[in-house]
C-alpha positions, 0 to 999 in steps of 0.5 A: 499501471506502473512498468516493473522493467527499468528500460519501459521508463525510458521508452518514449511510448510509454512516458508518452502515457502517464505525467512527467511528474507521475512518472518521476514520483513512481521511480522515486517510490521504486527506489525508496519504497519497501519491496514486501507487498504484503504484510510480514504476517501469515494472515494477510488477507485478514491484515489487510482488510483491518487496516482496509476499513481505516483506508475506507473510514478516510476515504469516508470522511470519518475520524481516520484516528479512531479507524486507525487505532481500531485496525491497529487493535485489531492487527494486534489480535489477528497477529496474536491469534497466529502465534499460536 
C-alpha cells in the first residue's frame, strides 16, 4: 500500500518494499492525480458500481465500448435521479 506521508518515500526501509519505478510512477500520480476519491455525486456507492461493471467487462474481455457507454447511461440516470 502506497504511504500518504511524503517523508516514508524517502526512508530506505520502505523504498526497500516496492520497484524504483513502482515507486516513482506513484509519487508522479500524487502530484498530478485528483485528490476526490469519490465520485462528486451524492450516490457514490451507486456510481461506482455502474462504472465498476465496465471495469469487470474488461478485466473479462468483453467490448469495453459498449460496457462504457452502458455505465455512462446509466451514470446519467443515477445522476438525474438525485437531482430530484
Amino acid at each position: 500500500m502506497p504511504a500518504a506521508r511524503g517523508s516514508s518515500w524517502e526512508n530506505e526501509e520502505f523504498q526497500a518494499t516496492a520497484p524504483a519505478d513502482w515507486i516513482e510512477a506513484s509519487q508522479v500520480s500524487f502530484e498530478r492525480g485528483q485528490p476526490d476519491w469519490n465520485p462528486p455525486v451524492i450516490p457514490v456507492a451507486e456510481v461506482r458500481d455502474a462504472y465498476g461493471q465496465a471495469i469487470v467487462a474488461a478485466l473479462e474481455g468483453r467490448d469495453i465500448a459498449a460496457a462504457l457507454q452502458r455505465a455512462a447511461t446509466e451514470v446519467d440516470q443515477i445522476v438525474e435521479r438525485s437531482q430530484r
